[in-house]
Chimera marker file (.cmm) of the C-alpha trace (Angstrom):
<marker_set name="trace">
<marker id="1" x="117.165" y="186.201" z="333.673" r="1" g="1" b="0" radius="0.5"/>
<marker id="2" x="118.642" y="187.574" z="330.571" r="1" g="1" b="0" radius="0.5"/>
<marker id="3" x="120.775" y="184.841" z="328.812" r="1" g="1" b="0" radius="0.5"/>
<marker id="4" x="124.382" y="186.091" z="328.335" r="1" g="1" b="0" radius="0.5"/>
<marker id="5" x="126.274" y="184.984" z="324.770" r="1" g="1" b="0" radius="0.5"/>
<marker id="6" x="130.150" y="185.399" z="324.660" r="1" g="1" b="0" radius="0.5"/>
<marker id="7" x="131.786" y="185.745" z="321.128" r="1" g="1" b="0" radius="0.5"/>
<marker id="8" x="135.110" y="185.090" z="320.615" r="1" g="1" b="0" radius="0.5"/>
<marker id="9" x="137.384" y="186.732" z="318.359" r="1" g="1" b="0" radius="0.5"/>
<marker id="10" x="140.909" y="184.807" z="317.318" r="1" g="1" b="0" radius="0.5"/>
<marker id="11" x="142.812" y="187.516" z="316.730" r="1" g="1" b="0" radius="0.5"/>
<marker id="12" x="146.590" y="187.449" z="316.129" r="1" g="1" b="0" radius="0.5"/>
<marker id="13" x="148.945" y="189.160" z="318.303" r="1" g="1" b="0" radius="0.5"/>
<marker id="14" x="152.672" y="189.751" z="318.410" r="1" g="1" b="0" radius="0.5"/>
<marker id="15" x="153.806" y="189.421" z="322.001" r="1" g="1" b="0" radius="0.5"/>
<marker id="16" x="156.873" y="190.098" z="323.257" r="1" g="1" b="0" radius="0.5"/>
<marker id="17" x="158.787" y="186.812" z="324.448" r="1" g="1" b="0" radius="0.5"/>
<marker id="18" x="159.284" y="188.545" z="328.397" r="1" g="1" b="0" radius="0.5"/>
<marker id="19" x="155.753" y="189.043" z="328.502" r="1" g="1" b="0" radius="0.5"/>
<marker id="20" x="154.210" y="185.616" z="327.477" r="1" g="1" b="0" radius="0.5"/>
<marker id="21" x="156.317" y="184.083" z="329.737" r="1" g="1" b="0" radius="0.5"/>
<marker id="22" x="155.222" y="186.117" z="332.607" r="1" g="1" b="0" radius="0.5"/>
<marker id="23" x="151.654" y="185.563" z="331.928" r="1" g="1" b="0" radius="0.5"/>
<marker id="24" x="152.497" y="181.838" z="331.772" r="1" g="1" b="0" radius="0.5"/>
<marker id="25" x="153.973" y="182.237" z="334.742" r="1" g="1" b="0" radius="0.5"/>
<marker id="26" x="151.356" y="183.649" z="336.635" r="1" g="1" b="0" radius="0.5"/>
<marker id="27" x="148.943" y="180.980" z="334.830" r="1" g="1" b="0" radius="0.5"/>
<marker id="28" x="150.639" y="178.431" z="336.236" r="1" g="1" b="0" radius="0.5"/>
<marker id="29" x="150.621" y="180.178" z="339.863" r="1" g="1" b="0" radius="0.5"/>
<marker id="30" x="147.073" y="180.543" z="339.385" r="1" g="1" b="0" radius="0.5"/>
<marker id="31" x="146.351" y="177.429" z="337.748" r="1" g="1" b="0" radius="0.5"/>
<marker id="32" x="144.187" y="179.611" z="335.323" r="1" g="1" b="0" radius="0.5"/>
<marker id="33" x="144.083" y="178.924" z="331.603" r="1" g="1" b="0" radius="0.5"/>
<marker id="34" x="146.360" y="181.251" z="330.107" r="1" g="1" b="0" radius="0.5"/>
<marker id="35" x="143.879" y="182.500" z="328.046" r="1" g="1" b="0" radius="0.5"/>
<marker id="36" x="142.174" y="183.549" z="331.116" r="1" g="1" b="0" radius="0.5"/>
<marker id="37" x="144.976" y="185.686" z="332.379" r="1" g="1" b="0" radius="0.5"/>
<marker id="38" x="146.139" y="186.868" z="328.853" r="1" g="1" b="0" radius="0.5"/>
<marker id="39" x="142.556" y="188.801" z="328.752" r="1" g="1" b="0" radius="0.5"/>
<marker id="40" x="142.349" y="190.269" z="332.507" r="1" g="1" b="0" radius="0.5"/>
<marker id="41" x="146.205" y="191.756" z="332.011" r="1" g="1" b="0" radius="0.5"/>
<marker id="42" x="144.475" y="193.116" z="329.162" r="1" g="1" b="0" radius="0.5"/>
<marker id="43" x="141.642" y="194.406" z="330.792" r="1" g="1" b="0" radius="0.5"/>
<marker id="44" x="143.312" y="195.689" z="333.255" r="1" g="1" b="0" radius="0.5"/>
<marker id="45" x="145.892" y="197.495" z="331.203" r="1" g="1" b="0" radius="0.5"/>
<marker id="46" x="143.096" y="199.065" z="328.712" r="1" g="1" b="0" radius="0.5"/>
<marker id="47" x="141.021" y="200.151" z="332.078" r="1" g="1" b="0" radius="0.5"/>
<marker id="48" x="143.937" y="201.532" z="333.582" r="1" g="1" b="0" radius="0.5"/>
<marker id="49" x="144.803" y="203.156" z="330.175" r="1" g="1" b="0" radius="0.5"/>
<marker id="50" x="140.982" y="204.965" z="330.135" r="1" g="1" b="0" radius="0.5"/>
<marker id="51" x="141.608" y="206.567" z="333.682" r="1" g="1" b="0" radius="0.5"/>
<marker id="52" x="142.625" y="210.010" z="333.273" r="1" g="1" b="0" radius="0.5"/>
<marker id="53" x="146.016" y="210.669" z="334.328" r="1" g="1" b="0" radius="0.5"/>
<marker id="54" x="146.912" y="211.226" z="338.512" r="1" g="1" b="0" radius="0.5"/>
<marker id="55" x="147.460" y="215.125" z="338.606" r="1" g="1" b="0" radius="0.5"/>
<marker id="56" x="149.859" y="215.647" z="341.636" r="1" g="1" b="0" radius="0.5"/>
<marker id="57" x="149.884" y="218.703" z="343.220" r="1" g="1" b="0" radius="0.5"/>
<marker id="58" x="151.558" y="221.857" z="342.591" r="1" g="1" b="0" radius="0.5"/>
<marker id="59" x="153.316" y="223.142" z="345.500" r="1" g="1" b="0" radius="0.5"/>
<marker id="60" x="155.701" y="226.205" z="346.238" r="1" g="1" b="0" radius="0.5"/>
<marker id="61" x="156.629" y="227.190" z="349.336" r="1" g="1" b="0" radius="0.5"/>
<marker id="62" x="156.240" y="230.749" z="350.324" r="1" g="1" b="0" radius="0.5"/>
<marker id="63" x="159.722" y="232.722" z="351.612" r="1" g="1" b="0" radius="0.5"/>
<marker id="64" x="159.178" y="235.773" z="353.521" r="1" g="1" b="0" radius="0.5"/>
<marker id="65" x="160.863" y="238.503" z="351.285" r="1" g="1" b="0" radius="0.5"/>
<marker id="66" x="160.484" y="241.272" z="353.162" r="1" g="1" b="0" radius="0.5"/>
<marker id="67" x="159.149" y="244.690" z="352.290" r="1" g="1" b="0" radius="0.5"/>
<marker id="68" x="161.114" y="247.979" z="351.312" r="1" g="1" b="0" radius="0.5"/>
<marker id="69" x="161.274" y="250.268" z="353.619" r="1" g="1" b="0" radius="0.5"/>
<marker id="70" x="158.380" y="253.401" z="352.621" r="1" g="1" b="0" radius="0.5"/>
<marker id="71" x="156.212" y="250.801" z="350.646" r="1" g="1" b="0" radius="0.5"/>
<marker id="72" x="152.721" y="250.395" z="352.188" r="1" g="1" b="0" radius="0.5"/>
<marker id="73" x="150.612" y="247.391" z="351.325" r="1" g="1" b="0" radius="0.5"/>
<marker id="74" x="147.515" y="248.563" z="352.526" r="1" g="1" b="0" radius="0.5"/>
<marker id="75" x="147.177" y="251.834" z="349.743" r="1" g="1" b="0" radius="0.5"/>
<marker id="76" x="147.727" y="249.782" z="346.514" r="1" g="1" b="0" radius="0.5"/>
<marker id="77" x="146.888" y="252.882" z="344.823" r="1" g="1" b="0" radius="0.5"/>
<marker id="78" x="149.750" y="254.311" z="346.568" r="1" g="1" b="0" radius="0.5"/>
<marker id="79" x="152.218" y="251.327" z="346.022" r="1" g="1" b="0" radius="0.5"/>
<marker id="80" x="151.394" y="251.483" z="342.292" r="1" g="1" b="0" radius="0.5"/>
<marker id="81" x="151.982" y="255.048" z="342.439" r="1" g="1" b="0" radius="0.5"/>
<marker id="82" x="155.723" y="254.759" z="343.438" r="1" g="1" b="0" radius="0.5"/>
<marker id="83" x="156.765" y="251.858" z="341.516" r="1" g="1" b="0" radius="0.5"/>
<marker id="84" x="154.957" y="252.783" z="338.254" r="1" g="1" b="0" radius="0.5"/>
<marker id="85" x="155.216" y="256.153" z="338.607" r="1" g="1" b="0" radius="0.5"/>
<marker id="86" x="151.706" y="258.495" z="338.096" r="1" g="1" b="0" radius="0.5"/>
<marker id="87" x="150.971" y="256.951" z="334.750" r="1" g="1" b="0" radius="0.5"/>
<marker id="88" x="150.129" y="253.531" z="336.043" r="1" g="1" b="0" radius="0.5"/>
<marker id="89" x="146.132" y="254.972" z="336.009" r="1" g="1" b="0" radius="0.5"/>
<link id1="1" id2="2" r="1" g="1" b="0" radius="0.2"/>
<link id1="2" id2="3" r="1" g="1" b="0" radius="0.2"/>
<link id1="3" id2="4" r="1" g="1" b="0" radius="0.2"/>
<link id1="4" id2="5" r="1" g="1" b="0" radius="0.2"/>
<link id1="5" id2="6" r="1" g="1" b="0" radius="0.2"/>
<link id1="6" id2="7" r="1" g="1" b="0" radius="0.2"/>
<link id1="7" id2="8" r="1" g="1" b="0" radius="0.2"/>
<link id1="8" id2="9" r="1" g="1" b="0" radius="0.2"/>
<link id1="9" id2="10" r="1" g="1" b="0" radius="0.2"/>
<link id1="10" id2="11" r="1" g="1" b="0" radius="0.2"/>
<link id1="11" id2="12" r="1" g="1" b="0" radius="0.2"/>
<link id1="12" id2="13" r="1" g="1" b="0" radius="0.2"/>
<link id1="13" id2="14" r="1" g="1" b="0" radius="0.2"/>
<link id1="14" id2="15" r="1" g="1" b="0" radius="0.2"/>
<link id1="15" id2="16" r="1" g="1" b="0" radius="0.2"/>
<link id1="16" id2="17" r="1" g="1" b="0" radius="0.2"/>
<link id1="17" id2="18" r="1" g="1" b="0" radius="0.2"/>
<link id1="18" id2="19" r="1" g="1" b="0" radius="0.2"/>
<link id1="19" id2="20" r="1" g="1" b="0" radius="0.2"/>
<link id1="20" id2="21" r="1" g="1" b="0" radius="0.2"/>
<link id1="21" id2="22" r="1" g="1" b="0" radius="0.2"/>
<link id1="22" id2="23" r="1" g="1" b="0" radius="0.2"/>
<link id1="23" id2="24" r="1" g="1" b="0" radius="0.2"/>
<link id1="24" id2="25" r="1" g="1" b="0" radius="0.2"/>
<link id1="25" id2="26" r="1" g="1" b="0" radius="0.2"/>
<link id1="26" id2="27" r="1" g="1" b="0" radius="0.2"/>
<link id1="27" id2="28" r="1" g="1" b="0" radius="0.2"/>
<link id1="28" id2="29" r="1" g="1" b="0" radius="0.2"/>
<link id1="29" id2="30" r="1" g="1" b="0" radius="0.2"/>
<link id1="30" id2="31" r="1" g="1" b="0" radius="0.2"/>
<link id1="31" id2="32" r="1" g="1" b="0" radius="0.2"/>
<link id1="32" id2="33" r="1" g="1" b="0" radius="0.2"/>
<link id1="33" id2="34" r="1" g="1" b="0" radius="0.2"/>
<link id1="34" id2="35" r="1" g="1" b="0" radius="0.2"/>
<link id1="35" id2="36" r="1" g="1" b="0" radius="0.2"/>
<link id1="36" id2="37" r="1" g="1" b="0" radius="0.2"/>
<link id1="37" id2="38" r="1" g="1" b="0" radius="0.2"/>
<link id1="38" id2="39" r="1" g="1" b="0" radius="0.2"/>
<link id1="39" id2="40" r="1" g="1" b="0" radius="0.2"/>
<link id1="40" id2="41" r="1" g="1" b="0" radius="0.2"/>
<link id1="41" id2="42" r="1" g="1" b="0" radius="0.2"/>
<link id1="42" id2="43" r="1" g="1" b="0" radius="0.2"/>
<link id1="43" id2="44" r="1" g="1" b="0" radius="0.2"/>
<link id1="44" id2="45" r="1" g="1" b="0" radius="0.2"/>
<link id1="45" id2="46" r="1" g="1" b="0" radius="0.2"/>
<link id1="46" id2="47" r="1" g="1" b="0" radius="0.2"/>
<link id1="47" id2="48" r="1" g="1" b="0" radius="0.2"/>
<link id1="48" id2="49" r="1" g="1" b="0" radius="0.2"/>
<link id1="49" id2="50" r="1" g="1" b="0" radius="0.2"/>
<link id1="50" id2="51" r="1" g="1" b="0" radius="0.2"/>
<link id1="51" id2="52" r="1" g="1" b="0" radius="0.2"/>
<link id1="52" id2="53" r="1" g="1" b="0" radius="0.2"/>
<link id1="53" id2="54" r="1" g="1" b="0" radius="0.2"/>
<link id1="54" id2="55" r="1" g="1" b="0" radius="0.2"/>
<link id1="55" id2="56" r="1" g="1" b="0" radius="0.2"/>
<link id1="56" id2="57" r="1" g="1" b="0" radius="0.2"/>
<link id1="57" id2="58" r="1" g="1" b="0" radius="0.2"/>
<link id1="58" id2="59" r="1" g="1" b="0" radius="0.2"/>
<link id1="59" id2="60" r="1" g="1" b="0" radius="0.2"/>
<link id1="60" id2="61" r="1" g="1" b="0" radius="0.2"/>
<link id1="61" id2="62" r="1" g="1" b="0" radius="0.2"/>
<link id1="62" id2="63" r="1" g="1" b="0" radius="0.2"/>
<link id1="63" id2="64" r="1" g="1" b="0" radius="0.2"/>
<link id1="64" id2="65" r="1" g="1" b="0" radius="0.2"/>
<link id1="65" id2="66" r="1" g="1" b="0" radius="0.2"/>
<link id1="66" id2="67" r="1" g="1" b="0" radius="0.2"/>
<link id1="67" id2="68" r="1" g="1" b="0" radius="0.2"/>
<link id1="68" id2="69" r="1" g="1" b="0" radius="0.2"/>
<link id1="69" id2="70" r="1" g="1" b="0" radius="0.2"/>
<link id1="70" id2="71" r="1" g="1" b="0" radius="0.2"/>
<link id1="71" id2="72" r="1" g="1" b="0" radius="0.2"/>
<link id1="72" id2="73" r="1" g="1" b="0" radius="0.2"/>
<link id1="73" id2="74" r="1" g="1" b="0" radius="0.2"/>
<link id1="74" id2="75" r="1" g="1" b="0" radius="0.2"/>
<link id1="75" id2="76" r="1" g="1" b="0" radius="0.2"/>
<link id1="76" id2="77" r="1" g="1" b="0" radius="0.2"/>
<link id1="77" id2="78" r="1" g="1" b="0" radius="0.2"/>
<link id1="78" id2="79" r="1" g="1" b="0" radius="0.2"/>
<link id1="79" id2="80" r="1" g="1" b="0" radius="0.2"/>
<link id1="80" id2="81" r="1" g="1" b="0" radius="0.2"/>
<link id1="81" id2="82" r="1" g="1" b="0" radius="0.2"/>
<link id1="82" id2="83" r="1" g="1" b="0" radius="0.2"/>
<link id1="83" id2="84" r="1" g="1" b="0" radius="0.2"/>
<link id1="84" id2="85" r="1" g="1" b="0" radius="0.2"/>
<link id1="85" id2="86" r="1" g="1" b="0" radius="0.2"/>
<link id1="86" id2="87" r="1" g="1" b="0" radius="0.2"/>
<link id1="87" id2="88" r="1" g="1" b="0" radius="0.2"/>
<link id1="88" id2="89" r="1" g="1" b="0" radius="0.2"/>
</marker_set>
């Protein structure tokens, strides 16, 4: 079995007052050192932050627009041919 070494870093952070009270919160809760919790919400958060973003899908909904009356869809040639004109080739 491999043996595992931590290092800790002190680092100095500026927290917003809302947020250290929420983790203290949910310390407390938890009876967790806040420590503890201060580095999973941080985990967490940068894992979450890796993830690439949720794409949500693109939708339309088709509306039946009819067709003009001596267009045919089955000659394209044809259609192109009246709307374009004979230069369209």
């Amino acid at each position: 079995m491999k043996d595992v070494m931590m290092t800790f870093m002190r680092t100095t952070l500026s927290i917003d007052d809302d947020v250290i009270e929420r983790a203290k919160a949910i310390a407390a809760k938890l009876r967790r050192p806040f420590r503890a919790v201060v580095n999973d919400a941080l985990r967490a958060g940068l894992d979450q932050m890796e993830k690439p973003a949720r794409k949500r899908a693109y939708r339309t909904e088709p509306h039946a627009m009819g067709l003009r009356s001596g267009r045919n869809l089955d000659n394209i040639q044809e259609l192109l041919a009246q709307i374009e004109g004979e230069d369209f080739r």
